[in-house]
N, C-alpha and C positions, 0 to 999 in steps of 0.2 A: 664617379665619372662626371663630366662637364658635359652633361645633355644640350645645354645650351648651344656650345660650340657644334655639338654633330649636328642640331638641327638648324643649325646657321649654314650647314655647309660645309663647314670646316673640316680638318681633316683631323682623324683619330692621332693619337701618339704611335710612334713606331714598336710595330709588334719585335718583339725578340725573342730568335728559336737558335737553337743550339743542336747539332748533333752528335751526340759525344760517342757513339759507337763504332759509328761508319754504318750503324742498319738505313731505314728508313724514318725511324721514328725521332721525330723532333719532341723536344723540350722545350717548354716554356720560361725562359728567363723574365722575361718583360712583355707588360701587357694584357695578358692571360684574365684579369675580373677586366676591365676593360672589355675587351670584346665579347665576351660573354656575357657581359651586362646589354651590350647593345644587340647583341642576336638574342637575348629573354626578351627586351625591349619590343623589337621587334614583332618576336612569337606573340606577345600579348599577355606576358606573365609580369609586367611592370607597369605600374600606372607614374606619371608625369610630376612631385611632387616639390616643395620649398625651391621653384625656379624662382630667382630672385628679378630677372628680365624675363621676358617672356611669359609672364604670372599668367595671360588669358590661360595657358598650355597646360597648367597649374591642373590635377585630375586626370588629364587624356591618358589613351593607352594611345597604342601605336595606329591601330584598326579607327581612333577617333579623328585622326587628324587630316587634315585637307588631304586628296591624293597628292599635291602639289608640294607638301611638305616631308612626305611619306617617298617620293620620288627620289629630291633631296636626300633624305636620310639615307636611304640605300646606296646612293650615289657617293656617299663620301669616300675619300682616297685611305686606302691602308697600305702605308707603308711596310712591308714583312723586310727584317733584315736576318737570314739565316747566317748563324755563322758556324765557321768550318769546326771540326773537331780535333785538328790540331792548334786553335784561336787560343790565345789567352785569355781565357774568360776576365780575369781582372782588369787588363786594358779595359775592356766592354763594358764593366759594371763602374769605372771609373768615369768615363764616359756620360755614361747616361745615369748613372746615380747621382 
């Protein structure tokens, strides 16, 4: 993941979930270590390492970082795109693969 980019602000890549039953439970096609990296990030089970910009950050966990940056982080935009379960999945993976 580009730590750099979320703590700039920036916005994640768009999540993609999929419901192929018609239940309630979605599938992760896209995104899935992504966000997951950034919510452990978060929790405080990932420290800050080899940022090639941003080197001060270089070490920190989440809990280290200015509140100001830490606001930021939480703040950034997630795109969710669900799609339908009669979707072509292949359109979709063509798309963004």
């Amino acid at each position: 993941m580009n730590f750099k980019s979320l703590l700039l602000g920036l916005p994640l890549i768009d999540i993609i979930v999929k419901n192929f039953d018609n239940s309630e439970k979605l599938k992760f096609i896209n995104g899935r270590q992504k966000l997951y990296t950034a919510i452990n990030f978060i929790k405080g089970n990932l420290i800050l390492s080899n940022l090639k910009t941003l080197t001060l950050l270089n070490a920190f966990t989440f809990n280290e970082l200015l509140p100001a940056r830490q606001k930021s982080f939480k703040r950034v935009y997630v795109k969710v795109i669900v799609i339908d379960p009669k979707s072509d999945l292949l359109i979709w993976k063509t798309r963004y693969y």
